[in-house]
N, C-alpha and C positions, 0 to 999 in steps of 0.2 A: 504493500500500500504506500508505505513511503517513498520506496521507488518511484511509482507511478506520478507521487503528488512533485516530487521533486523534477521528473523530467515534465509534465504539466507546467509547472512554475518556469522551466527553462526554455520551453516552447514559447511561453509569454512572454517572456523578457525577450526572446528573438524578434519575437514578431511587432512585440513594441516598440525595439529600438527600428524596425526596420520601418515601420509604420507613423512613429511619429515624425510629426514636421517641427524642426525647428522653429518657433518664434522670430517672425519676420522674415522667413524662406520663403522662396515658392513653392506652389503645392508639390507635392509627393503623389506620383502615379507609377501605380505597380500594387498588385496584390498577394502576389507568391511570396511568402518570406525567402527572405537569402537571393533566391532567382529576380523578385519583384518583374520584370515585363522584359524581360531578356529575350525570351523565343517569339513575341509579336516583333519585336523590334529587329531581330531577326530574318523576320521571314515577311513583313510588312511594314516598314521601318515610315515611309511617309503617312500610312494609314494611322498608326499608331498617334504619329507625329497630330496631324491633321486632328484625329479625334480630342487630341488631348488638349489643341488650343480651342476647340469650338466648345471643351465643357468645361474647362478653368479659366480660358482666355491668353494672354500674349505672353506670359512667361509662368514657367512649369520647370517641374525636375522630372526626372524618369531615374528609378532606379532600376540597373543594369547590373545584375551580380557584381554586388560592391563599389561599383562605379556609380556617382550622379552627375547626368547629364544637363543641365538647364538650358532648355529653348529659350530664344527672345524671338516673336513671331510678329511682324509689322515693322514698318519704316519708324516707328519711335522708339520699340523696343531692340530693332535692329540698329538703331544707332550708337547705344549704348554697344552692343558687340565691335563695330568698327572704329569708334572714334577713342576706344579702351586702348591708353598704353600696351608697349608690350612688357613693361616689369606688373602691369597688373592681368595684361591679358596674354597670352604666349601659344604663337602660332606654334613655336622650336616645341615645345611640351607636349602639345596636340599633335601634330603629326611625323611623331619620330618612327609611327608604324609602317610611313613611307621608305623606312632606311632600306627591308629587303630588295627596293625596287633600284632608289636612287645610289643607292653605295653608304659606307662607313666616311661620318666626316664630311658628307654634301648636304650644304642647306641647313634642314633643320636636324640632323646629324652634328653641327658645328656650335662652336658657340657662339651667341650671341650676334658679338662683333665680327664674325667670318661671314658669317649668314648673310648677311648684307652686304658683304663685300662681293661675296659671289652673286648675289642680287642681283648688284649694278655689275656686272663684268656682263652678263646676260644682258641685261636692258642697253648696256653700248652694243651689241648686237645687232637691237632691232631697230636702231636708230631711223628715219626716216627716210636716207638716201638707200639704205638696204631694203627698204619694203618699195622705194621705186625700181630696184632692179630684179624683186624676186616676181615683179610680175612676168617678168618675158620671161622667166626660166620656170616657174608654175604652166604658164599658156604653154612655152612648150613640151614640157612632159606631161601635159591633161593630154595634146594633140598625140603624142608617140603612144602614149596607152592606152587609149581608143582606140586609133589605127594596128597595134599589133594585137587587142586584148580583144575586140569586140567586134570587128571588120564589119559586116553588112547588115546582119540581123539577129536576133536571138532574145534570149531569155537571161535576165542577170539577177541577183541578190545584192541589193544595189549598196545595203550597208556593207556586204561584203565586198562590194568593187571599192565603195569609197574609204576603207580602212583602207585599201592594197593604194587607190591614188593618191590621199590625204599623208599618208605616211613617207610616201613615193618622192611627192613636192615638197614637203616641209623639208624631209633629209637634205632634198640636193640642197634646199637654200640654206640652211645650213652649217653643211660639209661639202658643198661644193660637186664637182662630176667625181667626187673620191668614192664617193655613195656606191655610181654604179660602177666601178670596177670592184669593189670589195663584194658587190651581191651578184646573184647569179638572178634574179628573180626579185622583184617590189614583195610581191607577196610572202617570201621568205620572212624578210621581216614584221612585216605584216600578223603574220601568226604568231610571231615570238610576242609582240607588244601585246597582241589578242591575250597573249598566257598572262605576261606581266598585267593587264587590269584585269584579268576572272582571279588573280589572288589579291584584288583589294575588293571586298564584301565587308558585312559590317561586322562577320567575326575576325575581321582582319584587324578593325581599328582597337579591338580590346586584348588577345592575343595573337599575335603576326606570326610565331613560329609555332604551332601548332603541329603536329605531324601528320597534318593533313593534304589529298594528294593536288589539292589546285592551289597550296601552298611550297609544292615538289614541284610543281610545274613551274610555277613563276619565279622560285629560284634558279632549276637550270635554264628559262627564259633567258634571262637576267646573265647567267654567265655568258650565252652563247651571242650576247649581241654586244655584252662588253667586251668579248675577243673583236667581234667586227669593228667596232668604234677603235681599240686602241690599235689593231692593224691600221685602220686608216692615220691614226696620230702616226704612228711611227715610222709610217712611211712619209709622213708630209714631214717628219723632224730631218728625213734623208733629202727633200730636194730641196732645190734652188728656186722652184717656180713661183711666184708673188702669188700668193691668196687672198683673195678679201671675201670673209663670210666670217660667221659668226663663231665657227672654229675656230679659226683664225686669229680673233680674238680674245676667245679664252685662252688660247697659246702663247697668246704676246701679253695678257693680261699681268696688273700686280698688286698686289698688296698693300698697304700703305708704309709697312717695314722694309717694301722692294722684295719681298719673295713671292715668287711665281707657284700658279697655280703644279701641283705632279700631274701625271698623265691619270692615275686612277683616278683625280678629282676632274679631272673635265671628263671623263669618261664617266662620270655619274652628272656632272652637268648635264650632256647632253642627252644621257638616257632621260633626266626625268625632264628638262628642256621639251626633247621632242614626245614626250608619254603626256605633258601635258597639254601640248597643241594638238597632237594627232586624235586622240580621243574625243575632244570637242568640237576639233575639225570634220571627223567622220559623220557624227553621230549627228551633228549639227545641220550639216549637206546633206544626209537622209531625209531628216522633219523637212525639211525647205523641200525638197522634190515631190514630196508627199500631200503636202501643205497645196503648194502653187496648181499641184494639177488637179486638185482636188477642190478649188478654188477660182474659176477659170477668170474671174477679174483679173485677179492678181496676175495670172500667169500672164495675161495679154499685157498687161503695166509692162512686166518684165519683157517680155518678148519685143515692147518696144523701143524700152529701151538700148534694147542689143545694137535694135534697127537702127536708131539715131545716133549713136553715141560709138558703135563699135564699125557700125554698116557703113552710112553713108558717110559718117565726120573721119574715118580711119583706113577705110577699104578694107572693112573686117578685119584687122588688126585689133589685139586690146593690149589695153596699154594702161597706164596708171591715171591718165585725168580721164577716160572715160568711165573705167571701173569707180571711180569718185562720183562720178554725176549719176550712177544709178541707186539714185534715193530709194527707188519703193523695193528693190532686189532686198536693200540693206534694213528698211523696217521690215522685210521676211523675216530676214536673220533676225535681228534684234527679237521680234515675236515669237519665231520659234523657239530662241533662245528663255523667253520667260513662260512660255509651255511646259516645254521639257529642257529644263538647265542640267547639263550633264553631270555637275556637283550636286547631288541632293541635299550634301551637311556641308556648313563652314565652321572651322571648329576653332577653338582655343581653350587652353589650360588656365585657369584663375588662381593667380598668383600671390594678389591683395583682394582683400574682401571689395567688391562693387558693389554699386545701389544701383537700382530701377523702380521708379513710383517709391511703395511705400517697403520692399521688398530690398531685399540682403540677401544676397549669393556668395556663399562662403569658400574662401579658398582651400584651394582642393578640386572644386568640383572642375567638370567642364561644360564649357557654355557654348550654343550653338546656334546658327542660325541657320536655317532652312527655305533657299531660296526657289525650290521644286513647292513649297507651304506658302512661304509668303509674299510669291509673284503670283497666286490663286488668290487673292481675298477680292471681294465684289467691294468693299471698303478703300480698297487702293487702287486698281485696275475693274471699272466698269464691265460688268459680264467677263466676270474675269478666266470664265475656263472658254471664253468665245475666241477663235482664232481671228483679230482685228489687228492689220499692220498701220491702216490707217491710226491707232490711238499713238502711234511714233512721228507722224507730220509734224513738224513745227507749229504750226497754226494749232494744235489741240495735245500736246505732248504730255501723254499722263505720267510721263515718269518724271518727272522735273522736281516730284516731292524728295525730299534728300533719303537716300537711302532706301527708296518704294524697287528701283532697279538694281538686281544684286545680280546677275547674270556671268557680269565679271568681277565679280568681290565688291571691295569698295574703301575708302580708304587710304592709308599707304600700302595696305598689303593688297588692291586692286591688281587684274593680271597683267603682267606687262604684255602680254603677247594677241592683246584685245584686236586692236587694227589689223597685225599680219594673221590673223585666223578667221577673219573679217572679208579681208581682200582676200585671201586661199580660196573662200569657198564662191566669191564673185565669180575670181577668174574659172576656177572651176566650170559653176552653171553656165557664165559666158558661153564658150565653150562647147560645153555638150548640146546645149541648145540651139544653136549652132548647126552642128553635126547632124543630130540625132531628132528624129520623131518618136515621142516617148508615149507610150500606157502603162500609168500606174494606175494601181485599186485603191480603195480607200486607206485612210490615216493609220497605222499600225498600233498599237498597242502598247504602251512604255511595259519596261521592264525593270523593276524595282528590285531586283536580288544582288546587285552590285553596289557598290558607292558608288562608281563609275552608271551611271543609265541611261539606256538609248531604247529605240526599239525593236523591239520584238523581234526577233529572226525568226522566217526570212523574209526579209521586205522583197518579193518578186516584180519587175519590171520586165518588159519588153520593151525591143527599141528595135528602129528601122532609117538607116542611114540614110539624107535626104541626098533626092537625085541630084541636087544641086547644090552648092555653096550656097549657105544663109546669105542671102544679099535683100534689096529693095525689090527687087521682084518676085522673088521666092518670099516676102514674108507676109505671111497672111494674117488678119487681124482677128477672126475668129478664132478663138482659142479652140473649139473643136476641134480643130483641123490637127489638133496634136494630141486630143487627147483620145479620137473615137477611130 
């Protein structure tokens, strides 16, 4: 009997300590002791999310076997997440589960003061005279892998083309033509980067080395592309020939002490460099094809724009100021992008206690903000699960409230890589549309089982090479014409 009353008594005090909420926290959602909402969040991570600001409201904890997670959901409570110090908020804390991907010592691997220093060695990169040259070198490996990949007609899985081209471009620009001589095939890589994001899920962000097997995958992912990358450094430390890319510059990069970057630290640059444009490159240029033809206003915007801006002002050439002037291509992107944002979580570690409203989030926890949750609210974006690129016009721009658009962070920890993933996926559709007369089915399905989220495989298209070069006489106004 005593037994019994003893481990009774020990049950309660588990379940109390796990149940109670601190005085002046946010609420506490989870009901498992010890587990509290670990396998929803798991296996339903935005749903989870979503329900829990629609019955507590804009900031909540979620306890996660032994982890508290606190959301801040809206541009007021999301500003408290980005305009947070990092000695009080710490991106370096929150995402060191990225190390199996990025390497030992890169980023958020570093301390503090490195972190930033590799930052900006990246952001002189993408400076703005490099994003006018990578469109001719984007335009022309979309044209060579169409022409070798897809010739006259056929049947594609279009997320699966656009990971192999999205990957394909970003490299060269980059690393330069080093890319294709070290690969045999786009796609080769293509798959390795595929392994490296199926092992970031969200039992990745609480135990990363698990000995589980899409966690076997994405570490020898991981080895076999950092052989590729550091064969291409070691042969570019062998010539003479003048580079300018963004290798290039993490090679000549320094320090502020004047020591240079070693070969395994830019070889984790660039791994997680190109993991994070390609991913949202892909995934992004999928919604957008889907969206547009699914859409046939839009798609006609677009299509005319080709005509005016790339047809008749360029002689179908694209080039960097026409890709500028196609505004409504770019409120596609922008919309798709707050549909489905290929970060579901932005995260940080709480370092110093912070306030929001009347509320205290105690350090220790981590705090998040969920820009796949709070680019949904009918409160901040109008009909907000309605696919409208018009609410990005100038004339009516619903994002202009600070912090309502988190698509690319926000901040100083905003992405640096906004604009060259921007243009990637222009010159891309440029492009193929262009080329190609397309039929796609309707909008695909997200798929919420990764941190990483796109849609649903297999996004199936057909395509059929038009008889003619896109020009003014071949372009027909009726969007029909391309989609039936």
């Amino acid at each position: 009997m005593l037994q019994i009353l003893i481990g009774v008594a020990v049950a309660l005090i588990i379940l109390s300590l796990f149940k109670k909420n601190v005085p002046g926290t946010p609420p506490m959602i989870g009901s498992i002791p010890l587990i509290g909402c670990f396998h929803k969040f798991a296996t339903d991570p935005l749903g989870l999310v979503r329900k829990s600001y629609d019955k507590v409201g804009d900031a909540f904890t979620l306890y996660l076997m032994g982890f508290k997670m606190t959301f801040l959901i809206g541009p007021e409570a999301q500003s408290v997440f980005f305009r947070g110090s990092d000695e009080e908020l710490s991106p370096k804390e929150a995402y060191r589960f990225v190390t199996p991907v990025f390497g030992p010592g890169v980023v958020y691997d570093s301390p503090t003061e490195v972190m930033y220093e590799q930052l900006r060695f990246v952001k002189d990169g993408l400076v703005l005279s490099q994003l006018k040259k990578s469109v001719g070198i984007i335009s022309e490996e979309t044209e060579k892998f169409f022409e070798e990949k897809w010739g006259d007609s056929g049947e594609v899985d279009l997320l699966a083309e656009m990971n192999k081209l999205t990957i394909l471009t970003a490299s060269r620009c980059l690393m330069g033509s080093d890319i294709n001589k070290a690969l045999g095939q786009a796609s080769n890589l293509a798959d390795l980067y595929h392994e490296l994001e199926e092992g970031l899920n969200p039992i990745s962000f609480f135990f990363p080395n698990l000995p589980l097997p899409s966690f076997a995958k994405r570490d020898a992912a991981r080895a076999k592309v950092a052989a590729i990358f550091d064969s291409i450094i070691k042969a570019r430390r062998r010539s003479t020939e003048p580079r300018d890319d963004v290798l290039q510059v993490l090679m000549t990069s320094k320090y502020k002490d004047g020591s240079v970057l070693d070969d395994e630290k830019i070889v984790g640059l660039m791994i997680g460099l190109l993991f994070a444009g390609q991913h949202t490159s892909s995934i992004t240029s999928t919604w957008a094809g889907f969206y547009m033809f699914n859409n046939p206003e839009y798609l006609e915007q677009v299509l005319k724009e080709i005509n005016d801006y790339h047809v008749e002002e360029n002689n179908g050439e694209i080039n960097f100021d026409g890709l500028r002037k196609m505004t409504r291509l770019e409120t596609i992107i922008r919309e798709v992008l707050r549909l489905h944002p290929p970060l579901i979580f932005l995260m940080r570690k709480v370092m110093e206690p912070i306030t929001y409203k009347d509320f205290t989030i105690p350090a220790g926890h981590l705090v998040a903000v969920s820009p796949a949750v709070g680019m949904r609210l009918d409160s901040v974006f109008k009909n907000a699960n309605e696919f409208n690129p018009k609410r990005f016009d100038p004339e009516n721009d619903e994002s202009k409230t600070p912090f309502s658009y988190i698509a690319f962070g926000g901040g100083k920890h905003g992405c640096p890589g906004e604009n060259f993933g921007i243009l990637q996926i222009k010159t891309i559709w440029s492009v193929l549309l262009q080329k190609y007369d397309l039929k796609l089915g309707s909008v695909p399905k997200p798929d919420y089982t990764n941190l990483v989220a796109g849609p649903q495989a297999p996004c199936k298209i057909t395509y059929t090479r038009k008889q003619k070069y896109f020009n003014k006489y071949r372009f027909n106004p009726n969007p029909s014409f391309y989609t039936n």
